[in-house]
C-alpha positions as CSV (number, residue, x, y, z in Angstrom):
1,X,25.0,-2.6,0.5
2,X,23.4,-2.5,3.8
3,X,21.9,-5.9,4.9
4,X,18.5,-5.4,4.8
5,X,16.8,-8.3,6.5
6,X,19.0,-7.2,9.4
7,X,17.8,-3.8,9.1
8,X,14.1,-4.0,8.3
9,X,13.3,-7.2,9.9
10,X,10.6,-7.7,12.3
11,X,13.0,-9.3,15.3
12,X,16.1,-7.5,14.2
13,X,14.9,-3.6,15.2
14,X,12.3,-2.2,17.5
15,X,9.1,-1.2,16.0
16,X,10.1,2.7,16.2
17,X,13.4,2.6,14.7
18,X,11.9,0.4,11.7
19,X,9.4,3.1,11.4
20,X,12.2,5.5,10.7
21,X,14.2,3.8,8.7
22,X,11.0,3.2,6.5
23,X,10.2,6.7,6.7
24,X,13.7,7.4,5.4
25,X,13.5,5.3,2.5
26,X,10.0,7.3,1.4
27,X,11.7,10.2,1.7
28,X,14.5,9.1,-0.3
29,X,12.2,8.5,-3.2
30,X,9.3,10.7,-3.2
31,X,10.3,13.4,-5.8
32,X,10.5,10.3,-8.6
33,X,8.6,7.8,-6.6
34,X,5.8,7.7,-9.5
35,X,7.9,7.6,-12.3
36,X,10.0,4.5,-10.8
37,X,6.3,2.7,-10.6
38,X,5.6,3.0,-13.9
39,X,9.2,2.1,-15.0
40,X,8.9,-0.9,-13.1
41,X,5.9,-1.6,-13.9
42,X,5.7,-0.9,-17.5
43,X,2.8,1.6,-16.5
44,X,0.8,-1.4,-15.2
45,X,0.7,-0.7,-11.3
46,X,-2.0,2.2,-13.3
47,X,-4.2,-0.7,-14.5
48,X,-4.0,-2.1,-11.4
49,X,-5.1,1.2,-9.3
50,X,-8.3,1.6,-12.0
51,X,-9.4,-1.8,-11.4
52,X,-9.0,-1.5,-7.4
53,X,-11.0,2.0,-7.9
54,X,-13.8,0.1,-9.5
55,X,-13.9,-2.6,-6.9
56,X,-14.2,0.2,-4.1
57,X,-17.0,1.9,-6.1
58,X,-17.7,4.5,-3.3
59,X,-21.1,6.0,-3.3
60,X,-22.5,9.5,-2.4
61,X,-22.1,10.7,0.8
62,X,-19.0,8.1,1.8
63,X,-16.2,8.5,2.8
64,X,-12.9,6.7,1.9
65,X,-9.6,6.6,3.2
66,X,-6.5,5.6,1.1
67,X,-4.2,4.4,3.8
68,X,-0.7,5.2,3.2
69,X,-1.8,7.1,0.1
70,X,1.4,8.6,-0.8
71,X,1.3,11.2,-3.6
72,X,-2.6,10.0,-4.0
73,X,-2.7,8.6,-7.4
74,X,-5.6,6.0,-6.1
75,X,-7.3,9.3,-4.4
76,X,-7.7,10.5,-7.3
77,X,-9.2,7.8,-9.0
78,X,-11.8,7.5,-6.1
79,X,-12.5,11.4,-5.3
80,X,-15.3,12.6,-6.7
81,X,-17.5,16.3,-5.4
82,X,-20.5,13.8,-3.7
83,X,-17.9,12.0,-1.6
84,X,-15.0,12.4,1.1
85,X,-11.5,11.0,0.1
86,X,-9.0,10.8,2.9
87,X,-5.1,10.5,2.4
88,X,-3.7,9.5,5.5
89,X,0.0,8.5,5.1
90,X,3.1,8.8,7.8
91,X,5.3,10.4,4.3
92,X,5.0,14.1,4.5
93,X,7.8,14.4,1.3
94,X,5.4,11.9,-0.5
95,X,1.9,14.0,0.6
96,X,3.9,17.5,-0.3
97,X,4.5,15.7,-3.6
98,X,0.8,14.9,-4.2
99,X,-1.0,18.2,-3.1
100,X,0.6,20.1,-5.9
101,X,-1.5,18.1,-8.1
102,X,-4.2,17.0,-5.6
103,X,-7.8,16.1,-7.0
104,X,-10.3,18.7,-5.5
105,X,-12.1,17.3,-2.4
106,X,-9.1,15.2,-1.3
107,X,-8.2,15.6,2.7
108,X,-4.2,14.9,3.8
109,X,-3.7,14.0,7.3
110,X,-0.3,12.2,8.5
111,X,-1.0,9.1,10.4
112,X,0.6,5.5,10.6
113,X,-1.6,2.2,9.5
114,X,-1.4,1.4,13.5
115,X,-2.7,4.7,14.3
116,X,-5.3,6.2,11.8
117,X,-5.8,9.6,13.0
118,X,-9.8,8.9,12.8
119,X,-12.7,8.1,14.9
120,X,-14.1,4.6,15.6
121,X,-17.0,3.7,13.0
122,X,-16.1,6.5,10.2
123,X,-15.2,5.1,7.3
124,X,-17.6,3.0,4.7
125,X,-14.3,1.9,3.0
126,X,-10.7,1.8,3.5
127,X,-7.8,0.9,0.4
128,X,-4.2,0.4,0.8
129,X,-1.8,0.4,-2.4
130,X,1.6,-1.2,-1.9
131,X,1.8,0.2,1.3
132,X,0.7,-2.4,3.6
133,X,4.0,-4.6,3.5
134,X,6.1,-1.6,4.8
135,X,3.9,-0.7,8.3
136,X,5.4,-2.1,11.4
137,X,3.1,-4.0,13.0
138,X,0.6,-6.1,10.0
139,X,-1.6,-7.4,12.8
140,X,-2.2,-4.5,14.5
141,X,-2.3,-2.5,11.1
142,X,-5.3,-4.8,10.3
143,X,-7.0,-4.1,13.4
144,X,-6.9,-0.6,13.3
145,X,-8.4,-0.4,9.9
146,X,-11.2,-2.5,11.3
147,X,-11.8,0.2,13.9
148,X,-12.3,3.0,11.5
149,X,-14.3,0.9,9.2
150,X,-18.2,1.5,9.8
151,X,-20.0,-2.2,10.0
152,X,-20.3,-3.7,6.6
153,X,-17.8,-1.1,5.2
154,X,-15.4,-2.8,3.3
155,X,-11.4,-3.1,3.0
156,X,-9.6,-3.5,0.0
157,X,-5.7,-3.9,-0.2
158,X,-3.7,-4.0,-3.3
159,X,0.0,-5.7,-2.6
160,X,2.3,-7.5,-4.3
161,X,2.1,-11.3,-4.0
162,X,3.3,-14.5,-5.7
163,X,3.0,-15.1,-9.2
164,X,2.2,-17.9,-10.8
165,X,4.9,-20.6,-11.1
166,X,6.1,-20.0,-14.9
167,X,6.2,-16.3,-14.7
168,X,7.8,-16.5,-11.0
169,X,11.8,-17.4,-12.3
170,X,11.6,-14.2,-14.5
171,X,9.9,-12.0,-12.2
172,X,12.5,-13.1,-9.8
173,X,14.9,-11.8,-12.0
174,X,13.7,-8.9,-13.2
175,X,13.1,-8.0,-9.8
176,X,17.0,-8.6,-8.2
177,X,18.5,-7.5,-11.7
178,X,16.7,-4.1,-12.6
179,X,14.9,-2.8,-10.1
180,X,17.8,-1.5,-7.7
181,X,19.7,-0.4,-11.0
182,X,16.9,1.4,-12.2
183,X,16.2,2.9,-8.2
184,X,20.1,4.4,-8.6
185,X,19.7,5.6,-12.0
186,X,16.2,7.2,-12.1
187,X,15.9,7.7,-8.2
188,X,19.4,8.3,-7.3
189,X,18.0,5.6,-4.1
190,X,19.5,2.6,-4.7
191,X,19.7,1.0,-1.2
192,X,15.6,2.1,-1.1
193,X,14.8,0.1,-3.7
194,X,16.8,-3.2,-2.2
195,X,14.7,-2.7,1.0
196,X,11.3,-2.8,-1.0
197,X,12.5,-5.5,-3.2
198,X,13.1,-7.7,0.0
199,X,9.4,-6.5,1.5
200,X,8.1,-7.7,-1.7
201,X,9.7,-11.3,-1.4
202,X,9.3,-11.1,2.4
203,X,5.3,-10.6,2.1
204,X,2.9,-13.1,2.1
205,X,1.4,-15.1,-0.7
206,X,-1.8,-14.6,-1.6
207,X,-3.5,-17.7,0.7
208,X,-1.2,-16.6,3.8
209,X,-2.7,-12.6,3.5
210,X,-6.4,-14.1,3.6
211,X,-5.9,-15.8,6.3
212,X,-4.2,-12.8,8.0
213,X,-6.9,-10.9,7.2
214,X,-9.9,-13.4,8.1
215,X,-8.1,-13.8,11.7
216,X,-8.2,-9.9,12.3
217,X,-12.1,-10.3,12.1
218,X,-13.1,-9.2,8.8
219,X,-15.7,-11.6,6.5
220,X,-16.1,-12.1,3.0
221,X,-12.8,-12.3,2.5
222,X,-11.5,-12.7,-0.5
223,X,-8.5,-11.9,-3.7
224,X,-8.3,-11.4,-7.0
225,X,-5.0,-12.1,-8.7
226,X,-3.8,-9.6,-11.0
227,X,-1.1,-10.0,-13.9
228,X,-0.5,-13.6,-13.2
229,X,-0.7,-13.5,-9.5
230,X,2.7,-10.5,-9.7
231,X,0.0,-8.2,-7.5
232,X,-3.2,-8.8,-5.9
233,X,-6.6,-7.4,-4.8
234,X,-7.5,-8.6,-1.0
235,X,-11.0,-7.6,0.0
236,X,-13.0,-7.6,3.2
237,X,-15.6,-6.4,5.3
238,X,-16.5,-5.2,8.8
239,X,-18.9,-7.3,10.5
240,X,-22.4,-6.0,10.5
């Protein structure tokens, strides 16, 4: 198996050859990318999309932009025919893979989290699902979601983070054990699903994202832990 802290990590490749290699690893899994989340999951990663959906409760009029929205499973919870939805993801195999069953109303555009193919001040709400631990630059990623953003529109991030300290031996496990095995079975992807098991334990816990996200200028930052702490809901907003 390829070493993939050497591969993926932050000091080990430039920032455009980690882009690829990520790239590669979506393409890799996109034709069964959604059923290896809920056979990881146990279907949950749904419950967890519906309760981010409700948090963003766009209105009328808005529009929303799923950042790295792959096949647009959180689009579609949030499109609706009085609103603008927006998936803007760098994955064209995982976009192809969503327009054939694509919610009416929902835009695709490719574009990276560092550069967000949209104007300064256009968005009233921006959500990323699982996709924020695999851009290249987190800072920067941060930033340019702030630059879209209108004032007081709000950010809202669902990742993986640190579960709570009896569940984190087992998760642990389940994580190392079954996940790869299950990525070469179902996905025929195995070294693809090592690399996002190590962006999962490489990520930060839920205190160490605030923070990341309060010092890239948002307020009323926040989380809510989800499923003992295994994911989590990180919300902000745009200064007014």
């Amino acid at each position: 198996m390829e070493d993939l802290s050497r591969t993926f990590g932050s000091q080990a490749v430039s920032a455009p050859e980690r882009e690829r290699k990520i790239r590669g690893v979506f393409q890799a899994v996109a034709e069964r990318y959604d059923l290896m989340n809920d056979l990881m999951s146990f279907g949950i990663h749904r419950f967890w999309k519906r309760r981010l959906a409700r948090l963003c409760a766009p209105e009328a009029r808005q529009l929303v932009v799923d950042l790295a929205g792959g096949t647009g499973d959180v689009a579609a919870l949030l499109a609706a025919a009085d609103r603008t939805v927006v998936v803007c993801d760098p994955s064209l195999a995982m976009m192809q893979r969503g327009r054939e069953r694509s919610a009416p109303g929902v835009i695709w555009i490719g574009g990276t989290g560092e550069r967000i193919p949209l104007a300064s001040e256009s968005a009233d709400a921006v959500t990323i699902s699982f996709g924020i631990r695999t851009v290249t630059d987190m800072a920067a990623t941060l930033r340019e979601i702030l630059r879209v953003l209108k004032p007081g529109g709000r950010f809202l991030c669902l990742e993986f983070s640190r579960p709570w300290a009896p569940v984190r031996p087992f998760y642990h496990l389940f994580s190392i054990a079954v996940i790869p095995r299950l990525g070469a079975w179902i996905a025929r992807a195995p070294d693809a699903y090592w690399y996002l098991v190590e962006s999962i334990r490489r990520f930060p816990d839920q205190e160490e994202m605030k923070a990341l996200i309060e010092l890239a200028g948002y307020v009323d930052v926040d989380y809510l832990n989800l499923s003992f702490g295994i994911a989590c809901i990180h919300t902000g907003a745009k200064p007014r």
